[in-house]
C-alpha positions as CSV (number, residue, x, y, z in Angstrom):
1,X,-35.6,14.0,-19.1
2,X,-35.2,11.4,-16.0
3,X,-33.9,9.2,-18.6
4,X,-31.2,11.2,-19.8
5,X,-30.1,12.5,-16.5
6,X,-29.7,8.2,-15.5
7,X,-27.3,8.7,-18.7
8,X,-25.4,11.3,-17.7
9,X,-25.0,9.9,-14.4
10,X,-24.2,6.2,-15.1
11,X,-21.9,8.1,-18.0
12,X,-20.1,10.1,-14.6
13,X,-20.2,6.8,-12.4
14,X,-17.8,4.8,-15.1
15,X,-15.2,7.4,-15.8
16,X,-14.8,7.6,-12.3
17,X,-14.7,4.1,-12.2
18,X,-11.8,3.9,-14.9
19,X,-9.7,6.3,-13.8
20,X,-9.8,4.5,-10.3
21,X,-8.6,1.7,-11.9
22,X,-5.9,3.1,-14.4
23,X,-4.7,4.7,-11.0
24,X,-5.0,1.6,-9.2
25,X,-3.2,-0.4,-11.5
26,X,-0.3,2.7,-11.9
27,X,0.2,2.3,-8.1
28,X,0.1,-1.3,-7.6
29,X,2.6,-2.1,-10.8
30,X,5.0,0.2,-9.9
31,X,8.1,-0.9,-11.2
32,X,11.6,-1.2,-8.4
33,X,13.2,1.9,-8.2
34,X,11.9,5.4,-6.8
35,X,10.2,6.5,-3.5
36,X,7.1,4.4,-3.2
37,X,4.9,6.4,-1.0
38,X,5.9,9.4,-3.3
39,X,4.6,7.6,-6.3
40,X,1.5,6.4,-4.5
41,X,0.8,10.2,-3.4
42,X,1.1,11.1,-7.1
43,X,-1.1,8.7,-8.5
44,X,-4.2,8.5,-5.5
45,X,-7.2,10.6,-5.5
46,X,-7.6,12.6,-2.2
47,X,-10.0,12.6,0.7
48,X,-11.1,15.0,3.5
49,X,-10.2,12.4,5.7
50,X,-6.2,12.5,4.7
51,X,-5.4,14.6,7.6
52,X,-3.0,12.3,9.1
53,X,0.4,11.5,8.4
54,X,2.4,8.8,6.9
55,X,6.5,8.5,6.9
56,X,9.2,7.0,4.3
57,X,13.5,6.9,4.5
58,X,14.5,9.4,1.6
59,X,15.9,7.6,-1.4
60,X,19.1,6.9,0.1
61,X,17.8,6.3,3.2
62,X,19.4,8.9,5.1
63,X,16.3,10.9,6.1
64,X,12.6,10.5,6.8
65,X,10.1,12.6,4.5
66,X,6.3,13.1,5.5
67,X,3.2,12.3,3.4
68,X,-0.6,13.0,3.8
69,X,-2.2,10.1,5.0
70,X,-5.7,8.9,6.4
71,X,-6.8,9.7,9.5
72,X,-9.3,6.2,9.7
73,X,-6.3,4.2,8.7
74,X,-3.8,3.3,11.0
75,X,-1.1,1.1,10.1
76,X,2.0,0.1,12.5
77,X,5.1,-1.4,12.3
78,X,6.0,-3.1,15.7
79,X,3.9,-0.5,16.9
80,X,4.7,2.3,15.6
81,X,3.9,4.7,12.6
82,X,8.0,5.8,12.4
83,X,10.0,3.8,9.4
84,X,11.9,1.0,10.9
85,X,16.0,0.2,9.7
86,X,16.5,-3.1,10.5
87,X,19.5,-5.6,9.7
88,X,18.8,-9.5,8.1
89,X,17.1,-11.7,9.0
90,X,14.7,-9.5,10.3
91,X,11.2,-9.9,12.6
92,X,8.5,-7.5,12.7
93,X,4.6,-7.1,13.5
94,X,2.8,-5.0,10.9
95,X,-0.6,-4.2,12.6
96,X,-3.6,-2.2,10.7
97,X,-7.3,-0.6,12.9
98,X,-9.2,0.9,10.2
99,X,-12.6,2.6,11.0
100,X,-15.6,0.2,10.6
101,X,-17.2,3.4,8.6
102,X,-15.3,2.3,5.9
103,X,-16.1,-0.6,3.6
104,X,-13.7,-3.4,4.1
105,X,-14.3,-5.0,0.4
106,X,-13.2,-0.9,-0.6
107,X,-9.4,-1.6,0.9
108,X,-6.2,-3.3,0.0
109,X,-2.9,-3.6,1.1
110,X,0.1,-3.5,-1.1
111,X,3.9,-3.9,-0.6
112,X,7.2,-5.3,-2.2
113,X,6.6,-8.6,-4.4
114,X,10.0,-8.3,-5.8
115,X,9.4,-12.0,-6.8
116,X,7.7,-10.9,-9.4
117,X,9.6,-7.9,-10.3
118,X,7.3,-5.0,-8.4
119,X,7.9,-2.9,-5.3
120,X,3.8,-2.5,-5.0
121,X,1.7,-4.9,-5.7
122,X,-1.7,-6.0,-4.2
123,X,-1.1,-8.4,-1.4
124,X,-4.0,-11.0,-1.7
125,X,-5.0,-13.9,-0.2
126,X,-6.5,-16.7,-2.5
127,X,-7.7,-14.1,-5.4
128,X,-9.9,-12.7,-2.0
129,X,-10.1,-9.4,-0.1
130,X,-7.4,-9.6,2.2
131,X,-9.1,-8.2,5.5
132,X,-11.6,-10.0,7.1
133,X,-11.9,-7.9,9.9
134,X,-11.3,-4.1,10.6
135,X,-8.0,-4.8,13.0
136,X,-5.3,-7.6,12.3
137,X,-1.8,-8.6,11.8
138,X,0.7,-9.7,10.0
139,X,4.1,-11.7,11.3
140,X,7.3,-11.5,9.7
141,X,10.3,-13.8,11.0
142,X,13.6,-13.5,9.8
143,X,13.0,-12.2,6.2
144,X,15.9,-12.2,4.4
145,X,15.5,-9.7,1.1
146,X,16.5,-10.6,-2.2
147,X,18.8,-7.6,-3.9
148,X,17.7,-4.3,-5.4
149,X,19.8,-4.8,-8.5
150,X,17.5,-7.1,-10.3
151,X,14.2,-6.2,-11.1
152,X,12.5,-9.8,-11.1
153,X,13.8,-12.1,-8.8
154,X,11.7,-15.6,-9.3
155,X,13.7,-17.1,-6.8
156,X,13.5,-14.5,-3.3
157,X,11.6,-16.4,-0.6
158,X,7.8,-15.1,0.1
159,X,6.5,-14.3,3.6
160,X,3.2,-15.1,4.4
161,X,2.2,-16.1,1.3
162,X,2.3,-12.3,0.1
163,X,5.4,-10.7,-0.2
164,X,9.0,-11.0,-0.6
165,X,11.3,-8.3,0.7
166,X,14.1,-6.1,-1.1
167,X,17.1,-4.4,0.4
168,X,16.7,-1.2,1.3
169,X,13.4,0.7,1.7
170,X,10.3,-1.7,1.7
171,X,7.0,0.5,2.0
172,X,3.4,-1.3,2.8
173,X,0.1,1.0,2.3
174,X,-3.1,0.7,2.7
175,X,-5.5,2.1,0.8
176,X,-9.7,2.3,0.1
177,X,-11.7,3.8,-2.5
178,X,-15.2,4.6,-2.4
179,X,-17.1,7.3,-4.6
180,X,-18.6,9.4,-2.1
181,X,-15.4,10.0,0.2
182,X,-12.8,9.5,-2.5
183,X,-8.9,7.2,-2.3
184,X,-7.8,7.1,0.9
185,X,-4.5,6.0,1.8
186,X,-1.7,5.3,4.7
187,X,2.0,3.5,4.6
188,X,4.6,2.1,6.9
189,X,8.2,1.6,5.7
190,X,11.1,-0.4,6.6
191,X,14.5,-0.6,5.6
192,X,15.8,-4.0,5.5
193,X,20.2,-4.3,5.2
């Protein structure tokens, strides 16, 4: 009996496991085109901690919607949680605090890699976790973003080793996944002309 309840339980632990992953890699491969955090809401499973809020220009850019977001995630744009419209070249701080209750080797961050053809992918550092520490930041000086007409664009210039910016709106999430509390997940956005 104790050995078919391990079963049953290992059999649980790997479907959950799979559809993190089939999420995860819907989310991070996005291709250009749509309202990122929109499709990131879609696609993530929830947590009772998603009791904060995350914001994102509409489609055109002419508004800003709302999203659930985590409440032991912060992640700032020159200090601020509010989408940011900027003209080129553009500077900017993007700051993250996340709680130390949550695993670090659980969380990513993703953004535009429009040199290789997505608006979300998984910014990573040597193959490696990216954070080594629950607060940090990232400088950006004087991005200049390839175009949003062309899907892959081998040649747009890469910031910090990790992303390369498109005109118009840029979104940057973080998110962590663990079984017990679920996919939890916050964004910043800027609009880059």
């Amino acid at each position: 009996m104790r050995k078919l309840l391990l079963y049953i339980i290992s059999a649980i632990v790997v479907i959950l496991v799979v559809l993190f992953v089939i999420g995860f890699i819907a989310v991070s491969k996005a291709p250009l085109g749509g309202n990122l955090a929109q499709q990131a809401i879609t696609n993530a499973a929830h947590s009772k901690y998603e009791t904060g809020t995350s914001y994102d220009f509409n489609k055109n850019g002419t508004a800003i919607e709302t999203y659930p977001a985590s409440s032991r995630i912060q992640l700032l744009i020159n200090g601020s949680n509010q989408p940011l419209k900027v003209k080129a070249p553009a500077s900017f701080t993007l700051s993250w605090n996340i709680d130390p209750s949550i695993d670090l080797k659980s969380c990513q961050i993703s953004g535009p890699d429009i040199k290789v053809g997505y608006i979300n992918t998984k910014w990573a550092q040597g193959g490696t976790s990216f954070f080594t520490s629950y607060q940090g930041s990232l400088e950006f000086k004087n991005v200049v973003p390839g175009s949003t007409n062309v899907a892959l664009q081998p040649n747009a210039p890469v910031y910090n080793g990790v992303a390369s910016f498109m005109t118009g709106d840029n979104a940057i999430g973080i998110d962590c996944f663990n079984l017990q509390t679920g996919g939890e997940w916050t964004a910043v956005a800027i609009w880059i002309n």
